[in-house]
N, C-alpha and C positions, 0 to 999 in steps of 0.2 A: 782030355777035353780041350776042345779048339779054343783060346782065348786070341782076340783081334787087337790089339793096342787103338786108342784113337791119339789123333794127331791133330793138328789145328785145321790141316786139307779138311779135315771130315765132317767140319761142322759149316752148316748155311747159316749164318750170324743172322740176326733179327734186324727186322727195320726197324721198329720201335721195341721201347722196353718194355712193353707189355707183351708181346709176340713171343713163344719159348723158340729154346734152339732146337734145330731139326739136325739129325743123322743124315745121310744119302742111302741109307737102308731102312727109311721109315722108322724108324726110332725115335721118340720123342724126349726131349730132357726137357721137363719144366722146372724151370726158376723164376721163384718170385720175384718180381722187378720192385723193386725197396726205392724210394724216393732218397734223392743224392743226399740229405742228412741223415736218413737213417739206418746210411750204414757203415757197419762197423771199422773201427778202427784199434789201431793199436794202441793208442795212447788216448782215452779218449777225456780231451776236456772238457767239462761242463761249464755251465755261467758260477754253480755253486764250487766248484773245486778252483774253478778263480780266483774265488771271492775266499775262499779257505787258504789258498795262498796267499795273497794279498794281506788278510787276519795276520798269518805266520810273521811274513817279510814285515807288517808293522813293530807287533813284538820284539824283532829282533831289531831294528830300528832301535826303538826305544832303548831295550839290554848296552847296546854298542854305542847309544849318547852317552849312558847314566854311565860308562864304563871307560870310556873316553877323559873325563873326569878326573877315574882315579889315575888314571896316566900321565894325565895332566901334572897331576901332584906329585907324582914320582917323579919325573922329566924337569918339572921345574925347581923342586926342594921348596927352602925358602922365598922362592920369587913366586908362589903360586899364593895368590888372591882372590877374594869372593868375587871380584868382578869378571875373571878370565874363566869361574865357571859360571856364574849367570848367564853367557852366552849360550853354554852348551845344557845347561839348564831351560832355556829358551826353546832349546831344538829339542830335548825331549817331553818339553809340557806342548810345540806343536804335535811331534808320532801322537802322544799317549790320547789329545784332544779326538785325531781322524781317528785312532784305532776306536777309541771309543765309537765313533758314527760309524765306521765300517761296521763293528760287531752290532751296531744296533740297529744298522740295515741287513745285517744277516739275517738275525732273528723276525723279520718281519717279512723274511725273502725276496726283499731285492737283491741278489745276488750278484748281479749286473754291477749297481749302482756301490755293493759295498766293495766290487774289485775296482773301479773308476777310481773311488777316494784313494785307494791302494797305490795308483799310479798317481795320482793328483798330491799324493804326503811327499812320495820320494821326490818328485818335480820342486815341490815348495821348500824342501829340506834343500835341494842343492840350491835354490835359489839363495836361502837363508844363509848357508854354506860361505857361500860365494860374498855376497851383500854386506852380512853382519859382520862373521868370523874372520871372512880373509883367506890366507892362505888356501 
């Protein structure tokens, strides 16, 4: 049986995306023209899979202040005092406040709005970082 290979020569490209691609031996290949978001990709993010990270990356905020803490007290022995973790006490009752609004804009599906907070904790934590902490 004769098979032809096609080649890129072989195709007349369309003017617009709605128009299918033509053969040079009358052959027609229709393809549906899919508007530019709605097609596929390899990785595909959503506003919810944002916001499901953002949830994540809070939690683990929070874990790495309350944990910072014990480090603290390891590092420092007897020099370590209530006041040098209040600091970091500080910075994780800020995470734990946003994760709370992030997940309770989840649940209400802003999606959007609960991956914002996400970026808007980490910004405020280094500010905090920076400002209160020091170092």
């Amino acid at each position: 049986m004769w098979r032809r290979s096609l080649f890129l020569d072989d195709f007349q490209f369309p003017q617009s995306r709605t128009e299918p691609f033509r053969l040079w031996n009358g052959f027609r290949i229709e393809i549906e023209a899919l508007p530019i978001g709605d097609r596929a990709t390899i990785l595909p993010m959503t506003r919810e899979r944002w916001a499901q990270l953002g949830i994540m990356l809070q939690f683990l905020i929070i874990a790495r202040t309350l944990g910072e803490i014990f480090r603290l007290r390891h590092v420092l022995g007897p020099a370590f005092s209530t006041a040098v973790a209040m600091q970091y006490v500080g910075g994780a009752s800020i995470a734990a406040c946003s994760c709370w609004a992030g997940v309770t804009f989840y649940f209400f599906r802003r999606y959007l709005l609960s991956a914002w907070i996400a970026v808007a904790t980490v910004i405020v934590l280094l500010i905090y970082k920076v400002g209160v902490i020091g170092r």
